[in-house]
CHARMM internal coordinates of N, CA and C (Angstrom, degrees):
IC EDIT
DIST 1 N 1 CA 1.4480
DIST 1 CA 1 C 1.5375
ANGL 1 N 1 CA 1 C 108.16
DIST 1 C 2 N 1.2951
ANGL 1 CA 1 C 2 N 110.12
DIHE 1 N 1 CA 1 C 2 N 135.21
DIST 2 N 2 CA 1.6693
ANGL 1 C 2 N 2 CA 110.23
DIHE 1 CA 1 C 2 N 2 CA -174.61
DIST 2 CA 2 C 1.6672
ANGL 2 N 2 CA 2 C 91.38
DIHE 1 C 2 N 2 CA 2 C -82.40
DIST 2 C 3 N 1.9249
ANGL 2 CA 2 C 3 N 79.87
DIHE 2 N 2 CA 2 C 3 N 158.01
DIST 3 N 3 CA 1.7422
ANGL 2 C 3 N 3 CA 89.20
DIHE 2 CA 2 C 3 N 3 CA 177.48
DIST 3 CA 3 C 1.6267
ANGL 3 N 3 CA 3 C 114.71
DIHE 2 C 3 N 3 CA 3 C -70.10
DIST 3 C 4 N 1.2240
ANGL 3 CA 3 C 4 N 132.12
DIHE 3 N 3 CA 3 C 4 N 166.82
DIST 4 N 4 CA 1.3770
ANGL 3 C 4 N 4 CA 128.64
DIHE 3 CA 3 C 4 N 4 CA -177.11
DIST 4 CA 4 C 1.3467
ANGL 4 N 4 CA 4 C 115.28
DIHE 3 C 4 N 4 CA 4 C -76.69
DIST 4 C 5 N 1.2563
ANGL 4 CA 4 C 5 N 144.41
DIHE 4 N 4 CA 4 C 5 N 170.90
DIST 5 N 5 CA 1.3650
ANGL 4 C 5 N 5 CA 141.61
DIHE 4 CA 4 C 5 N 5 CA -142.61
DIST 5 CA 5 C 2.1922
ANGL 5 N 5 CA 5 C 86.22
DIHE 4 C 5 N 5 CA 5 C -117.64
DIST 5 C 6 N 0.9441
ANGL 5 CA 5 C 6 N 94.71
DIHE 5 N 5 CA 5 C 6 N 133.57
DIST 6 N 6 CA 1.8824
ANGL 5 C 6 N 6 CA 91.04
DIHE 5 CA 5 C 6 N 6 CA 157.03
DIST 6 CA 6 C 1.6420
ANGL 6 N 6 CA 6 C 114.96
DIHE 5 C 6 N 6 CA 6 C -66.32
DIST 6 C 7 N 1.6931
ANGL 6 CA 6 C 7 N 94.07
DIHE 6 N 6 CA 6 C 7 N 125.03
DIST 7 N 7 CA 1.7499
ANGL 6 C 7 N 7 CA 111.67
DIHE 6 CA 6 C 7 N 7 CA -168.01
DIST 7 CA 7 C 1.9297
ANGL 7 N 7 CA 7 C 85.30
DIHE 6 C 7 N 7 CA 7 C -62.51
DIST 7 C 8 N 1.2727
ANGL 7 CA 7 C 8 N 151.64
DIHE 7 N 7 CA 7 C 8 N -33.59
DIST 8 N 8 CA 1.1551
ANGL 7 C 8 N 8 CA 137.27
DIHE 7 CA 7 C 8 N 8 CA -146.01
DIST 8 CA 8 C 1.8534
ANGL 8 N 8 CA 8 C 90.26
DIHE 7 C 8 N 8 CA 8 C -134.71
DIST 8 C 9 N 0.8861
ANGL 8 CA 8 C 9 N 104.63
DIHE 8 N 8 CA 8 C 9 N 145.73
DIST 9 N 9 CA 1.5831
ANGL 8 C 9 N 9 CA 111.29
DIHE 8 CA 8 C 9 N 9 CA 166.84
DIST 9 CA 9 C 1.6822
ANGL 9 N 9 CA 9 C 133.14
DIHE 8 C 9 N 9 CA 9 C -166.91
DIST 9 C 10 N 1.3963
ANGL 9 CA 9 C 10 N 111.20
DIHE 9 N 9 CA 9 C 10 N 97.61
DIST 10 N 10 CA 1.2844
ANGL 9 C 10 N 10 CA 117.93
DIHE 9 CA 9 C 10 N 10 CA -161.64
DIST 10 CA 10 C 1.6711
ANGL 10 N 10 CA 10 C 108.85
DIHE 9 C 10 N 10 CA 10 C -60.47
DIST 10 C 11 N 1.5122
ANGL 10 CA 10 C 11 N 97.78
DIHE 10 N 10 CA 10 C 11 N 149.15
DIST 11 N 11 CA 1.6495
ANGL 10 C 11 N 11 CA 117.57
DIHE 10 CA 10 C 11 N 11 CA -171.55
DIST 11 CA 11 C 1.4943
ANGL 11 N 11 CA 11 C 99.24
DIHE 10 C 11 N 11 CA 11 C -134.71
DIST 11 C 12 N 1.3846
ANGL 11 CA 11 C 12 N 130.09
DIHE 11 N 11 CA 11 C 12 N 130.23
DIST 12 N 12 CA 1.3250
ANGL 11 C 12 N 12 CA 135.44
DIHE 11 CA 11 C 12 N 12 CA 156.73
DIST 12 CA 12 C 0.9445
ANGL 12 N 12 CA 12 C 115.19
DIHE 11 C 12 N 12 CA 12 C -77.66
DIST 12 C 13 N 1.7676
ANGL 12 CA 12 C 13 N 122.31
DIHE 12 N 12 CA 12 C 13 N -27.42
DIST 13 N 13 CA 1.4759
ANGL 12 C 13 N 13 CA 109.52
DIHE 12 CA 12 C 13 N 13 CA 172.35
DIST 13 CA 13 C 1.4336
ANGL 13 N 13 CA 13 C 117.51
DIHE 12 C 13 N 13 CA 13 C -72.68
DIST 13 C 14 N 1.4355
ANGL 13 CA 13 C 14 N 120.20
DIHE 13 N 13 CA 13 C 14 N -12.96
DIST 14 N 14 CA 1.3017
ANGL 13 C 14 N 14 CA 110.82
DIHE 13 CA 13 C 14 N 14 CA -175.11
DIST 14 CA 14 C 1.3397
ANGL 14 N 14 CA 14 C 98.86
DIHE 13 C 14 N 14 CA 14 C -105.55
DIST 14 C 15 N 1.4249
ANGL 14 CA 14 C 15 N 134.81
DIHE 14 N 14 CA 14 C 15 N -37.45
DIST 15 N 15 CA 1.4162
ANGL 14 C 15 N 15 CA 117.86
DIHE 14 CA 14 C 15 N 15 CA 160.45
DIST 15 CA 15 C 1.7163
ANGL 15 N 15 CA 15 C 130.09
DIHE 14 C 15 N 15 CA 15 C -46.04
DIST 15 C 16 N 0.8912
ANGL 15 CA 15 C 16 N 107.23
DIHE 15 N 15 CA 15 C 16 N -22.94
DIST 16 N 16 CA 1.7962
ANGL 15 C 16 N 16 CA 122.48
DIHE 15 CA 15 C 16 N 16 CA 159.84
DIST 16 CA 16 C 1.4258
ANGL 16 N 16 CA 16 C 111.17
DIHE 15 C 16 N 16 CA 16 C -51.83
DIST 16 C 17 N 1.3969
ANGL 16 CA 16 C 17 N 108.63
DIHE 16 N 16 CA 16 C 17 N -55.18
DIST 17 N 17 CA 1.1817
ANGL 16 C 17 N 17 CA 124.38
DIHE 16 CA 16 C 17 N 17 CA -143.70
DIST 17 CA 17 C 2.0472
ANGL 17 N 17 CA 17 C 91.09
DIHE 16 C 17 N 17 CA 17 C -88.80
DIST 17 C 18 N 1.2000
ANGL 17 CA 17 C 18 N 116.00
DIHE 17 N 17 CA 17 C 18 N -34.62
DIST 18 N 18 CA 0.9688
ANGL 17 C 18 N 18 CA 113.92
DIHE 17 CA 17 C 18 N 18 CA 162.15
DIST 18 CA 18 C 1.2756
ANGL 18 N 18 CA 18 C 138.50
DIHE 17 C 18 N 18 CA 18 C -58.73
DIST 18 C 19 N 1.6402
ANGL 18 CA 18 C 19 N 111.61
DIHE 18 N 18 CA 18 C 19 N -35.84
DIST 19 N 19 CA 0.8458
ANGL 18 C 19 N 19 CA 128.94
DIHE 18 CA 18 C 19 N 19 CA -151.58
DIST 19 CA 19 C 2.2322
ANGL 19 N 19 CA 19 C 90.89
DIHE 18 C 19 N 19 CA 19 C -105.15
DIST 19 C 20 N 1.3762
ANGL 19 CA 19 C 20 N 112.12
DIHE 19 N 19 CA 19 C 20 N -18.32
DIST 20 N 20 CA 1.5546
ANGL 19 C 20 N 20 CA 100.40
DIHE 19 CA 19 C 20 N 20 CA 160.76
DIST 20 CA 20 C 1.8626
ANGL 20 N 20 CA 20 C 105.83
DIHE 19 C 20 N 20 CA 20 C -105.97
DIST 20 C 21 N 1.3289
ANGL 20 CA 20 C 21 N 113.95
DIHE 20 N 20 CA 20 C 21 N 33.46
DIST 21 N 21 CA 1.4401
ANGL 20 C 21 N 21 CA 110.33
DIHE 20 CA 20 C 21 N 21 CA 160.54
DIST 21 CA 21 C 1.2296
ANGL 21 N 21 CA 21 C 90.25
DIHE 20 C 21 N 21 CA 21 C -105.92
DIST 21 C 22 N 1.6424
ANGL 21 CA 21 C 22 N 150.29
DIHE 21 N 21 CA 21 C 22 N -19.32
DIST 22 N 22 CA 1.4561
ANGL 21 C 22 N 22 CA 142.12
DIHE 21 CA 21 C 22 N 22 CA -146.45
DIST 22 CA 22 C 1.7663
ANGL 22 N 22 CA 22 C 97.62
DIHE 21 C 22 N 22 CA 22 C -105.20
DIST 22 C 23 N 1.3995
ANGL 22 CA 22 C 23 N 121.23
DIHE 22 N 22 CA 22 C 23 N -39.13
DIST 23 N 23 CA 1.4598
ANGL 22 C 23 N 23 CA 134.89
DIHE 22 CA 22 C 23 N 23 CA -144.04
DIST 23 CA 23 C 1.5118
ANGL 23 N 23 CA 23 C 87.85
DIHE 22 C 23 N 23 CA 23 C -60.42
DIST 23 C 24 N 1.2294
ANGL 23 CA 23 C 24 N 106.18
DIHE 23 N 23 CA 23 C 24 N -82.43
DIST 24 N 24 CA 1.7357
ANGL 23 C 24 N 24 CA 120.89
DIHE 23 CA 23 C 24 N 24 CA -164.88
DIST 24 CA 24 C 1.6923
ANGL 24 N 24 CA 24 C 101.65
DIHE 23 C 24 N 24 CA 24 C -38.74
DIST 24 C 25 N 1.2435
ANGL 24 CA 24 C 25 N 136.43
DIHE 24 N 24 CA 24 C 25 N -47.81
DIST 25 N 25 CA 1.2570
ANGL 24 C 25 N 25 CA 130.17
DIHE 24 CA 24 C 25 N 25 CA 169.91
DIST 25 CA 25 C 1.3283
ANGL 25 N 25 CA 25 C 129.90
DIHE 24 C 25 N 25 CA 25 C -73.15
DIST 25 C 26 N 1.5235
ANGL 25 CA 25 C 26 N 113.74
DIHE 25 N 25 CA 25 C 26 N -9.65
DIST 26 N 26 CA 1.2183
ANGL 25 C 26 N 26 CA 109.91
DIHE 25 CA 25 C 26 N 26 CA 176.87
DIST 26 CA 26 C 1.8503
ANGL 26 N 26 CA 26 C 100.65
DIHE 25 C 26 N 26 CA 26 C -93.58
DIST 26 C 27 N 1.3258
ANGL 26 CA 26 C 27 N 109.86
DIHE 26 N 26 CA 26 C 27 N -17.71
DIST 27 N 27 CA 1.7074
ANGL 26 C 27 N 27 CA 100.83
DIHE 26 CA 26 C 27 N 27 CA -169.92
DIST 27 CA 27 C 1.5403
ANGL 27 N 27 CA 27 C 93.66
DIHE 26 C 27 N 27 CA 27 C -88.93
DIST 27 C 28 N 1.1241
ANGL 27 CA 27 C 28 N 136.12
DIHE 27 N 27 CA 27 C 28 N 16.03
DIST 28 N 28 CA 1.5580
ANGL 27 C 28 N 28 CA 142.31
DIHE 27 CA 27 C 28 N 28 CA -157.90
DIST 28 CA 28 C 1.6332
ANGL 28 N 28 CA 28 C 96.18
DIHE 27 C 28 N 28 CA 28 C -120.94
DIST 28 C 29 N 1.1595
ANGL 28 CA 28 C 29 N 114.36
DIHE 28 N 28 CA 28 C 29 N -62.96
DIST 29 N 29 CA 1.4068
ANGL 28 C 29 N 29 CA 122.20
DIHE 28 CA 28 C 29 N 29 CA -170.58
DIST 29 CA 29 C 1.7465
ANGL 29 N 29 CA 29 C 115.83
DIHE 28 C 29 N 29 CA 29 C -40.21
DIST 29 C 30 N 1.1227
ANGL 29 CA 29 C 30 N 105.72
DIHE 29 N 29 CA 29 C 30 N -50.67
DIST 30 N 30 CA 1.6295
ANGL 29 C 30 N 30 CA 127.78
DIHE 29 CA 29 C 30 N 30 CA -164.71
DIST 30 CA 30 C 2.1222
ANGL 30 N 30 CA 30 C 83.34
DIHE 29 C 30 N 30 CA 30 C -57.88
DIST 30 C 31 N 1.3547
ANGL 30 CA 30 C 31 N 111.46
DIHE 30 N 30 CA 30 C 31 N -68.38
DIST 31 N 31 CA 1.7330
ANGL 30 C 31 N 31 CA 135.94
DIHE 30 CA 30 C 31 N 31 CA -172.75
DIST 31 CA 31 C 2.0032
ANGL 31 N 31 CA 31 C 88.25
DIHE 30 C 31 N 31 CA 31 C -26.46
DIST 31 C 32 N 1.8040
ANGL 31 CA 31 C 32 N 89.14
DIHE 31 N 31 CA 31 C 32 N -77.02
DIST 32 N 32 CA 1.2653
ANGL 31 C 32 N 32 CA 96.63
DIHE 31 CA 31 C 32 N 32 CA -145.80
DIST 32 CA 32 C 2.1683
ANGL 32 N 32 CA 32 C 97.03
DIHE 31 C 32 N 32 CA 32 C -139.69
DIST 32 C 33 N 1.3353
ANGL 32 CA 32 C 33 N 104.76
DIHE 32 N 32 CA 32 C 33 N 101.41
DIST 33 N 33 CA 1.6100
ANGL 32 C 33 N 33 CA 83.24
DIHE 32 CA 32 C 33 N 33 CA -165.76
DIST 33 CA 33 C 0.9506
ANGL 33 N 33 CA 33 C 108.82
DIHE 32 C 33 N 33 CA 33 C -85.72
DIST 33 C 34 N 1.7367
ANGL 33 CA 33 C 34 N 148.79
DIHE 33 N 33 CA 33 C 34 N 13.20
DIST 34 N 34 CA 1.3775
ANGL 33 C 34 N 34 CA 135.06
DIHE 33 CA 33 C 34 N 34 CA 156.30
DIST 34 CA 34 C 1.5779
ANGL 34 N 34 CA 34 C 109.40
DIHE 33 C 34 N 34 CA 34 C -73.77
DIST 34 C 35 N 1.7974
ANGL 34 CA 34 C 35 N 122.61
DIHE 34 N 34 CA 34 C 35 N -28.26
DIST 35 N 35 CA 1.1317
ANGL 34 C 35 N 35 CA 95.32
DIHE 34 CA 34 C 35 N 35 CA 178.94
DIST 35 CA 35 C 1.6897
ANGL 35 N 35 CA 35 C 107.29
DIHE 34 C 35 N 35 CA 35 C -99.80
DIST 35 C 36 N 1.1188
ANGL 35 CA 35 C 36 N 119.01
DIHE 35 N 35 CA 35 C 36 N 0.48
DIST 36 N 36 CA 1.5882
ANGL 35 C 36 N 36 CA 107.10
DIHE 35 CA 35 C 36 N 36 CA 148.53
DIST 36 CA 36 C 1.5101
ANGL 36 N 36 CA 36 C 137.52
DIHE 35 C 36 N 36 CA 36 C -62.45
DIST 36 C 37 N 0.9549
ANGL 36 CA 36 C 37 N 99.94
DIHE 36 N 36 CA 36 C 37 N -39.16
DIST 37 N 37 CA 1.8530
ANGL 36 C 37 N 37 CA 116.10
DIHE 36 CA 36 C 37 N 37 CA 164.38
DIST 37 CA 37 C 1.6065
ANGL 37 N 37 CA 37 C 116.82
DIHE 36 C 37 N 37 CA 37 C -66.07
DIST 37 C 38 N 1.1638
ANGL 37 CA 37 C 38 N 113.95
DIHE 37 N 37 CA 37 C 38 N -23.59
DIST 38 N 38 CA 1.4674
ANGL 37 C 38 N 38 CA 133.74
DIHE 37 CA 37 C 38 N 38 CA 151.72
DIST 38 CA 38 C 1.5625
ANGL 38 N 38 CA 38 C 118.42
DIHE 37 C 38 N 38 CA 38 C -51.98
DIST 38 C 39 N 1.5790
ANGL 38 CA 38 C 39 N 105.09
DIHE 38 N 38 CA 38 C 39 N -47.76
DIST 39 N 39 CA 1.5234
ANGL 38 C 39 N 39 CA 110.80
DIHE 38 CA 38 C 39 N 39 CA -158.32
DIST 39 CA 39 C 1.7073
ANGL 39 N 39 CA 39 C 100.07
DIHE 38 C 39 N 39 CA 39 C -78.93
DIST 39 C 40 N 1.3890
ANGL 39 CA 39 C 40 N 100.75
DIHE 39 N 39 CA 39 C 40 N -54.76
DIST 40 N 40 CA 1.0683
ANGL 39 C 40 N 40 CA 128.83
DIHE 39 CA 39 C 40 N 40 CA 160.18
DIST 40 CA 40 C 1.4153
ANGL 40 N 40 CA 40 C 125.19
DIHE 39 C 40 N 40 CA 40 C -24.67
DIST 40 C 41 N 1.1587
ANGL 40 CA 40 C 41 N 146.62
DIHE 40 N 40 CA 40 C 41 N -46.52
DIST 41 N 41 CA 1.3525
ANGL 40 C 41 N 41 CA 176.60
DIHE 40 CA 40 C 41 N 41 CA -60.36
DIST 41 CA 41 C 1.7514
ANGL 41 N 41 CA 41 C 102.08
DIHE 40 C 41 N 41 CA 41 C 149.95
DIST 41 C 42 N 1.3395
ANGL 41 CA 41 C 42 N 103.15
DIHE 41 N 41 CA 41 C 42 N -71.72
DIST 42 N 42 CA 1.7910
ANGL 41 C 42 N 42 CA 83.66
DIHE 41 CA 41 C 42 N 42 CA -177.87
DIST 42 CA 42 C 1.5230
ANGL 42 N 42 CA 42 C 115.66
DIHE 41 C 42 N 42 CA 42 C -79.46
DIST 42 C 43 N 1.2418
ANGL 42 CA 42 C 43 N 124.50
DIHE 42 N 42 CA 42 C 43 N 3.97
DIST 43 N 43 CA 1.7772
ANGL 42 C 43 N 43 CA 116.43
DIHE 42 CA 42 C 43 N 43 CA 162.29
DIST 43 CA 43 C 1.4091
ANGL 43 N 43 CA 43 C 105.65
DIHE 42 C 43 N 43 CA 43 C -87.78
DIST 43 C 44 N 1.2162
ANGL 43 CA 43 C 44 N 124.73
DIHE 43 N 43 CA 43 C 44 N 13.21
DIST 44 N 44 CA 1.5755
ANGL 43 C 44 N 44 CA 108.68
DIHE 43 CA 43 C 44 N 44 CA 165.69
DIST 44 CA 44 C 1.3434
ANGL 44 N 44 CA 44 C 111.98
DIHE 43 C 44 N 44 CA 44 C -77.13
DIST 44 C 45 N 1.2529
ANGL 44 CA 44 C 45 N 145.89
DIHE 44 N 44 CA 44 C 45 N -43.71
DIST 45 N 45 CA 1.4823
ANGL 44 C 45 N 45 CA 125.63
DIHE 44 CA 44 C 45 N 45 CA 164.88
DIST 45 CA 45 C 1.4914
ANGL 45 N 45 CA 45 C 115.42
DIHE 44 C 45 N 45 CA 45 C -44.54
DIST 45 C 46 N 1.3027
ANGL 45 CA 45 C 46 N 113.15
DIHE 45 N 45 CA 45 C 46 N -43.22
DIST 46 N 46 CA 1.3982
ANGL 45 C 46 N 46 CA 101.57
DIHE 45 CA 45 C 46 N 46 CA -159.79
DIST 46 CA 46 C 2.3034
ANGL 46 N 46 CA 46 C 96.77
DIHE 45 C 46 N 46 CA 46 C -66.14
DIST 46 C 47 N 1.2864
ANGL 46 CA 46 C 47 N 99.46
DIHE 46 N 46 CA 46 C 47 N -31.13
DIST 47 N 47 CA 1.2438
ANGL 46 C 47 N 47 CA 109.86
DIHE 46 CA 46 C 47 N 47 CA 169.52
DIST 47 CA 47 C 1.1900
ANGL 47 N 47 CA 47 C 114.38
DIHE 46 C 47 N 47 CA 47 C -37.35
DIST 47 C 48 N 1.3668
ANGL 47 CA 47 C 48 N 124.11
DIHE 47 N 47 CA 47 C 48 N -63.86
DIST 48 N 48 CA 1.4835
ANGL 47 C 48 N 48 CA 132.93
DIHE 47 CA 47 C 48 N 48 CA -155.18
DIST 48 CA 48 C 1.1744
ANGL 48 N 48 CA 48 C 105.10
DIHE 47 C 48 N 48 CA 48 C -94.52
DIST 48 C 49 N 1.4319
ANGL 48 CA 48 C 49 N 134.83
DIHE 48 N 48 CA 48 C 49 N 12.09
DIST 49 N 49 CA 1.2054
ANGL 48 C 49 N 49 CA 145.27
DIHE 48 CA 48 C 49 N 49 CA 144.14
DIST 49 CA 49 C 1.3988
ANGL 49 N 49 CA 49 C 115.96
DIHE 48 C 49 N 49 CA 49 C -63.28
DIST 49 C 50 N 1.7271
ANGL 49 CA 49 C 50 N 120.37
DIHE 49 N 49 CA 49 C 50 N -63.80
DIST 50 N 50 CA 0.7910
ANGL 49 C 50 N 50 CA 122.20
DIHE 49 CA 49 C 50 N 50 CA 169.16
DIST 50 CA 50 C 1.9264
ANGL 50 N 50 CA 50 C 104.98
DIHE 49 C 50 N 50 CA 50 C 89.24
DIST 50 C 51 N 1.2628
ANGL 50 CA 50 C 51 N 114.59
DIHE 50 N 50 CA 50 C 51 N 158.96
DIST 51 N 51 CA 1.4414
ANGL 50 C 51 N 51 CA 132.92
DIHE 50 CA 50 C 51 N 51 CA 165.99
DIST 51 CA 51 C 1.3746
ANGL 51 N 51 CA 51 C 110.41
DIHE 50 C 51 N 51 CA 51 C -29.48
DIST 51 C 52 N 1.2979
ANGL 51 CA 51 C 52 N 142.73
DIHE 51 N 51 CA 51 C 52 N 111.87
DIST 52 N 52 CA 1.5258
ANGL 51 C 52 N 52 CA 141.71
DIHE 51 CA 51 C 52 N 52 CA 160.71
DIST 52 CA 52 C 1.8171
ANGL 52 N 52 CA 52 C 116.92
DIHE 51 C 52 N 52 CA 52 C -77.20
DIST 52 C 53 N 1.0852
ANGL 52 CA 52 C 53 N 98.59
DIHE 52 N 52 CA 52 C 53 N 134.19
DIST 53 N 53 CA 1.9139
ANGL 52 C 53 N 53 CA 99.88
DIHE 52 CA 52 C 53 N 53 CA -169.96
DIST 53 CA 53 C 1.5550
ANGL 53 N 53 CA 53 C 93.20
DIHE 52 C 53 N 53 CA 53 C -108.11
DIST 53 C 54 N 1.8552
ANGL 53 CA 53 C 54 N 83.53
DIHE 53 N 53 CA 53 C 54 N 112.49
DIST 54 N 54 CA 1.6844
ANGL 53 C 54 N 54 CA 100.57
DIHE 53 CA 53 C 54 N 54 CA 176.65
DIST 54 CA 54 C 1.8326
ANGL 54 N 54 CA 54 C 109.94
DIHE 53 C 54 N 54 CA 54 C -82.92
DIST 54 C 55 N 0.9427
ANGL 54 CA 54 C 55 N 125.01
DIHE 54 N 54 CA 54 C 55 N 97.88
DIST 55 N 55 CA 1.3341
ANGL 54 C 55 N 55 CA 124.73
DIHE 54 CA 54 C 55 N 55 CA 164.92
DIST 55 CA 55 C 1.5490
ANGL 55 N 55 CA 55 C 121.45
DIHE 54 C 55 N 55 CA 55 C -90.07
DIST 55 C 56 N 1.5565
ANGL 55 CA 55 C 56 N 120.47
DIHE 55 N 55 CA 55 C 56 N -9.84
DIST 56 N 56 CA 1.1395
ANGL 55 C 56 N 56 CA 131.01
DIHE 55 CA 55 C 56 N 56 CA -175.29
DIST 56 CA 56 C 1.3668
ANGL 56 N 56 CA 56 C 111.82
DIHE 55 C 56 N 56 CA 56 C -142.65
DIST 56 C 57 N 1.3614
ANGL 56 CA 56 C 57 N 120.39
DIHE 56 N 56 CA 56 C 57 N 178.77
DIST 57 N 57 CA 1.0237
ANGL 56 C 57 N 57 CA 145.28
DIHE 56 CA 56 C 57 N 57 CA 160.14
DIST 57 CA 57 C 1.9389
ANGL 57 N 57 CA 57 C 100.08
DIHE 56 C 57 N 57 CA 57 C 41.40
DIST 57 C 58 N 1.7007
ANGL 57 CA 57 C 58 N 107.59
DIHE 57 N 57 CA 57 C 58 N -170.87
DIST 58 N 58 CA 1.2468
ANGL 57 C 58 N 58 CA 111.34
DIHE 57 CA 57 C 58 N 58 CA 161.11
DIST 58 CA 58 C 1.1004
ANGL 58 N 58 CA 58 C 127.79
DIHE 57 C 58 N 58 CA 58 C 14.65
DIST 58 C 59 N 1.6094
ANGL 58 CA 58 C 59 N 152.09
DIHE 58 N 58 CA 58 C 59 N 106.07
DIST 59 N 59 CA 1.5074
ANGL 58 C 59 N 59 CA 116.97
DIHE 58 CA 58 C 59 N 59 CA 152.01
DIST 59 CA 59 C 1.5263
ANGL 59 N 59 CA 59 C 117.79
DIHE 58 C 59 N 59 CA 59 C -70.22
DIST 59 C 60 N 1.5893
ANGL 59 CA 59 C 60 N 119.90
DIHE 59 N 59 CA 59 C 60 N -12.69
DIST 60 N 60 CA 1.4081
ANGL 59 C 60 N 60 CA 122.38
DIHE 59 CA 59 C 60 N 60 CA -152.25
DIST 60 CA 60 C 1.5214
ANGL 60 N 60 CA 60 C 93.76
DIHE 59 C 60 N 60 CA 60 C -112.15
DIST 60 C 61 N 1.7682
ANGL 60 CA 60 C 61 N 123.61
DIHE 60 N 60 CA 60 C 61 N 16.33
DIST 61 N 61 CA 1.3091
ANGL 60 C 61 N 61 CA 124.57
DIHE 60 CA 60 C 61 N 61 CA -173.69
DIST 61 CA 61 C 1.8108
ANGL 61 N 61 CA 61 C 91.76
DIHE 60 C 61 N 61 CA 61 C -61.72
DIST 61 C 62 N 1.6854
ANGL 61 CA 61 C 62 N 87.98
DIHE 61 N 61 CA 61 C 62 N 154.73
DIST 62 N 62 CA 1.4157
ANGL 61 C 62 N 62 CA 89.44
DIHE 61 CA 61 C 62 N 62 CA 158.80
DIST 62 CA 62 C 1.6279
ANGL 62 N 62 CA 62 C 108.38
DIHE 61 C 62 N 62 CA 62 C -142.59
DIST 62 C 63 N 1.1305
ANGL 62 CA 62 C 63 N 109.15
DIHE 62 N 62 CA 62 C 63 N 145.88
DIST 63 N 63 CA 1.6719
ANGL 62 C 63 N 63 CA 133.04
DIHE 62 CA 62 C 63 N 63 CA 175.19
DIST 63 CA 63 C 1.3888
ANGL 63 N 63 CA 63 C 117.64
DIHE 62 C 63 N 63 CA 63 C -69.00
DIST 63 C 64 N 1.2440
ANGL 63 CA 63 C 64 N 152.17
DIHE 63 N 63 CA 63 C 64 N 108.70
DIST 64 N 64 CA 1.4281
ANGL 63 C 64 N 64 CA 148.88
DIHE 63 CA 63 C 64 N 64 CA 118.28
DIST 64 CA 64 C 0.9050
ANGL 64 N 64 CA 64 C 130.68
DIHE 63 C 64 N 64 CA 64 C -30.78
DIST 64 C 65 N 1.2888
ANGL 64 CA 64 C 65 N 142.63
DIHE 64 N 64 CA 64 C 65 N 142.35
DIST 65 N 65 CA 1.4589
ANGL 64 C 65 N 65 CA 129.32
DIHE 64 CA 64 C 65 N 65 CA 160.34
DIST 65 CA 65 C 1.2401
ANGL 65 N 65 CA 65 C 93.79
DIHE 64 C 65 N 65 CA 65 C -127.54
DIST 65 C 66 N 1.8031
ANGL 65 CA 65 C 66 N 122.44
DIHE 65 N 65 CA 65 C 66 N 141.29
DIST 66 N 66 CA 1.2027
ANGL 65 C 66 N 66 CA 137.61
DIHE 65 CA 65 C 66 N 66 CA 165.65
DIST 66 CA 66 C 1.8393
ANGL 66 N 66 CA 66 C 112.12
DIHE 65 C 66 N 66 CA 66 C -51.63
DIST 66 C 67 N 1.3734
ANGL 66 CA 66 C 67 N 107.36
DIHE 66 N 66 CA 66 C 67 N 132.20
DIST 67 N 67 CA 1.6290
ANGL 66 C 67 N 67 CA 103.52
DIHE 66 CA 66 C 67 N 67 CA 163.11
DIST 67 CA 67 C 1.5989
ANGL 67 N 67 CA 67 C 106.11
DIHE 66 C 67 N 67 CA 67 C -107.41
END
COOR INIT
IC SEED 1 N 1 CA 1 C
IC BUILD
């Protein structure tokens, strides 16, 4: 039986990645905080997307999603 996986597991690539979804809204907030709470707020999709794992093709492909 394999050993069990760790329930939590830190990533720098995704702490990065967090941490340039946070920047632009945090240097915004201090200015003007309705349109920081804005910035803030509309990078959550791009959030919950999350990092794409290029194994093929393109590295500079880019994704659409239909609205």
């Amino acid at each position: 039986m394999p050993p069990p996986s760790a329930p939590v597991v830190w990533s720098w690539r995704h702490a990065g990645l967090g941490l340039a979804y946070a920047l632009p809204a945090a240097g915004v907030v201090p200015i003007d905080r309705a349109a920081g709470s804005a910035l803030a707020v509309g990078v959550l999709p791009a959030a919950s997307l999350g990092l794409r794992e290029h194994g093929y093709g393109d590295p500079y492909e880019i994704t659409t999603l239909p609205i």
